[in-house]
Phi, psi and omega in degrees: 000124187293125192324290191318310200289330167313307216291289187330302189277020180162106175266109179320325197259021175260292162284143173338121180276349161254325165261345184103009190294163161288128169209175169330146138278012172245013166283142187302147184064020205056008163315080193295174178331274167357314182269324181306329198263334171261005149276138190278100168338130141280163215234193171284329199265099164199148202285123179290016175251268174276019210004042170305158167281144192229146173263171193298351194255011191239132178291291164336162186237015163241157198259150160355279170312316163275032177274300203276347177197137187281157178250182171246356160252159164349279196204134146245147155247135168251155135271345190204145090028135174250099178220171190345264203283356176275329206287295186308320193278336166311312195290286150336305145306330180276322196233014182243030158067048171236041167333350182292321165262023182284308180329298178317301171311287196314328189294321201271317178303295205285348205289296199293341172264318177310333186291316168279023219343066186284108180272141161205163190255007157211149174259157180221153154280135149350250132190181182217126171297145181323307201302292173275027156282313191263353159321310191277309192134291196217200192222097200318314148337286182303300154006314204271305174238024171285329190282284191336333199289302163308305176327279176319331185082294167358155217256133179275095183254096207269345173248355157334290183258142177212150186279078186314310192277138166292074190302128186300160181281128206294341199295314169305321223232149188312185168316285184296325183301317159322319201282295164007261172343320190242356211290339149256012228253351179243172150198174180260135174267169206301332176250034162213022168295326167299346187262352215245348210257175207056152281039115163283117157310087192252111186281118187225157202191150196280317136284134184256143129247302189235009196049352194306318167295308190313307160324313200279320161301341219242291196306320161251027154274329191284326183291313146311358171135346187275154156289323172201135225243097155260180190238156141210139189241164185289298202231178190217140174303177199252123163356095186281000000 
C-alpha cells in the first residue's frame, strides 16, 4: 500500500500518532506536546552495547544484561524506554491495523542515527513467520524500515531473512527461554546472499529486550558474509 494513498485514508501528520489528539502539521514525528514529554527519550547514559537507557545513578556504561553476557551483533540503538506510552503507540502499530505508522517510527529511528552518526551500506527487517505475517496483514518491522531505508538513501533488503520457525511469543517468556525460542529461527535466503556479504548491516525491529532475536539474526547474517550487524529498535525495555 502505497505512503500517498495512507495519507488519504489517515492523515498522519494531523493527528497525535499516540493519543490521537488534533495537532499542527508541522510537529515533529506527529507528535503533540504532551506525548513528546511523556516518552522517555534516550540520552548520552546509554548501555554501550545494546543502547538500552541507563539512568543516571547506575554506573557501569553497560546494562545488566550485557554485564553478564556478550553479544553477537556490533552495536545496538534505542529511541525511546518501552513504558506506558512507548507501549500504546506499539500496540497500536502491530495489532490495530495502523501500518501508517511505520513511516513516523522511521523518521525517529533516522533522527536517532544522524546523532549517532552511524554508517551503514543496507537496511534488512526482522522477519515475521509467514502464517503470521499473513494473519496480521504486514510485518511492522519492515514497514519501519523500508521507509528508513529511503530515508538513509541506501539500498532496502527486505527479503534477506526469513523466519524458518513458527516461534513461540517472546512476551511470555524469560531471558533464556527467548534465547532458546529464536536460536535457530532465522536464515539468509540463498539468493541474497551476494547482497548481504561485505556489508555493513543496519538490523531493524520495533522493540529490543534481551537480544536474543537480534543475536540470532546477527548471527547468519555474519555467517554469510557481512561485515558488521547493528540493531536499532523504536524502544528498548528498561535496565533491569
Amino acid at each position: 500500500m502505497g505512503e500517498g494513498f495512507l495519507d488519504l485514508i489517515y492523515p498522519s501528520n494531523i493527528y497525535c500518532i499516540s493519543c490521537g489528539n488534533i495537532i499542527n502539521d508541522s510537529r515533529p514525528y506527529s507528535l503533540c506536546d504532551m506525548c513528546v514529554r511523556s516518552l522517555k527519550w534516550a540520552n548520552a547514559r546509554n548501555c554501550q552495547c545494546c543502547g538500552k537507557i541507563l539512568q543516571d545513578s547506575y554506573a557501569p556504561n553497560l546494562c545488566s544484561d550485557c554485564l553478564e553476557e556478550e553479544h553477537i551483533f556490533n552495536k545496538g540503538y534505542t529511541c525511546v524506554e518501552y513504558t506506558a506510552a512507548e507501549r500504546d503507540i506499539i500496540h497500536n502499530f502491530k495489532y490495530k491495523d495502523k501500518a501508517y505508522l511505520g513511516r513516523k517510527l522511521a523518521e525517529i529511528l533516522y533522527d536517532r542515527i544522524k546523532v549517532e552518526e552511524l554508517e551503514t551500506d543496507i537496511v534488512v527487517p526482522v522477519p515475521m513467520h509467514i502464517k503470521k505475517q499473513r494473519k496480521r496483514g504486514y510485518n511492522q518491522a519492515a514497514v519501519m524500515a523500508s521507509s528508513l531505508a529511503k530515508f538513509m538513501g541506501v539500498p532496502y533488503e527486505g527479503k534477506a531473512l526469513v523466519r524458518t520457525i513458527e516461534t513461540k511469543p517472546m512476551s511470555s517468556l524469560g531471558a533464556h527461554e527467548r534465547k532458546n525460542n529464536v536460536q535457530y529461527a532465522f536464515d539468509v535466503r540463498e539468493n541474497k546472499k551476494n547482497n548481504i556479504t561485505g556489508k555493513r548491516v543496519l538490523l531493524v525491529d520495533d522493540v529490543y529486550t534481551t537480544g536474543s532475536t537480534a543475536d540470532s539474526c546477527a548471527s547468519v547474517l555474519l555467517a554469510t558474509g557481512a561485515k558488521e550487524v547493528f540493531i536499532i529498535t523504536f524502544a528498548s525495555g528498561p535496565n533491569q
